[in-house]
C-alpha positions in Angstrom: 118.1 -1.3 162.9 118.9 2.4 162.5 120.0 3.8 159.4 123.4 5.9 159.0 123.2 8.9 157.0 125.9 8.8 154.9 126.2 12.0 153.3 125.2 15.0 155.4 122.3 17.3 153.6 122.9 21.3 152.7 120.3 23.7 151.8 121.4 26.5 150.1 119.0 29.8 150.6 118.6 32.8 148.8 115.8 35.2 147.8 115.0 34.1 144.6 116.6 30.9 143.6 118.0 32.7 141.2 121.9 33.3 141.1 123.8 32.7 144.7 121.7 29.3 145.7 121.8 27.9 142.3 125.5 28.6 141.3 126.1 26.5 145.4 123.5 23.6 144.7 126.1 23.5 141.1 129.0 23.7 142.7 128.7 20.6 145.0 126.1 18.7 142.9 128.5 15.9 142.0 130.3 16.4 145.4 129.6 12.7 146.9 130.5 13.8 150.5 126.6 16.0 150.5 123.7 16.1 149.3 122.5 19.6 148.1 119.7 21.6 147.3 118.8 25.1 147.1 115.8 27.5 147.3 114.8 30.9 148.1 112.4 32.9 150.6 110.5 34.6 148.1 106.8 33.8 146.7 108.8 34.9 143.1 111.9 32.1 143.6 112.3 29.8 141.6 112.0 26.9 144.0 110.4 28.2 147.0 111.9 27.0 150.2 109.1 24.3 152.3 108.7 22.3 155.0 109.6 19.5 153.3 112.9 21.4 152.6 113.9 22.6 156.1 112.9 19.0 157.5 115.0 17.3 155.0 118.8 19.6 155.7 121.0 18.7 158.3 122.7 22.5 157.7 121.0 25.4 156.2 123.3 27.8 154.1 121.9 31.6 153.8 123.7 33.9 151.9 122.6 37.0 153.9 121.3 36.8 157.5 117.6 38.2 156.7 116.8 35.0 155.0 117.4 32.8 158.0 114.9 35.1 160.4 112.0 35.1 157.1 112.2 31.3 157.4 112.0 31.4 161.1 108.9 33.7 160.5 107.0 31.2 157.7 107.5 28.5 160.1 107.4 29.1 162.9 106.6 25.8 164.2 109.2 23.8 162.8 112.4 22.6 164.6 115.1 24.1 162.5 119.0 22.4 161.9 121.5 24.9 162.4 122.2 27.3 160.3 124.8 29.6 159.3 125.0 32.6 157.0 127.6 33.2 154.3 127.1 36.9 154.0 127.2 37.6 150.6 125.3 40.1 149.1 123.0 39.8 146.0 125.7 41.3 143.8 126.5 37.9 141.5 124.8 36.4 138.4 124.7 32.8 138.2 128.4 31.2 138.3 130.3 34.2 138.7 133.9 33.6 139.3 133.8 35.8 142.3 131.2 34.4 143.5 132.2 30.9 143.4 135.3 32.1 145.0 132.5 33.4 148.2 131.0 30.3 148.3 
């Protein structure tokens, strides 16, 4: 028997884990049409993005293009879900209105 996925998986990236991937993983934490999570491309993020992390999404969010090619580059050898980039720059703190408006 094959198991339906309910609830399709997004993972939110960033640099640091810090303000843009947070404030999305927030944003649709109690949303019960996903599942979210979030993490960042650099060795200082809070949650650094892994395997385990790319193999889990079924859609990977980046706010800024970069972040999609550094993933690409750590792992290489990974078969990677689609992924799309929001474009927004790194000019929010965590939960700004205009940036929950962005996102």
């Amino acid at each position: 028997m094959h198991s339906i996925k309910l609830r399709p998986r997004i993972l939110f990236v960033c640099g640091r884990n810090k303000w843009r991937s947070p404030t999305a993983e927030r944003l649709y934490h109690s949303d019960d049409r996903i599942e979210v999570r979030s993490a960042g491309v650099s060795a200082q993020a809070r949650h650094q993005v892994s395997q385990a992390d790319i193999e889990w999404a079924d859609l990977i969010l980046v706010m800024e293009r970069k972040y999609a090619s550094r993933m690409q580059a750590i792992y290489r050898t990974l078969v990677f879900p689609p992924i799309a980039s929001l474009e927004i720059p790194d000019d929010y703190e965590y939960m700004d209105e205009e940036l929950i408006e962005m996102i």
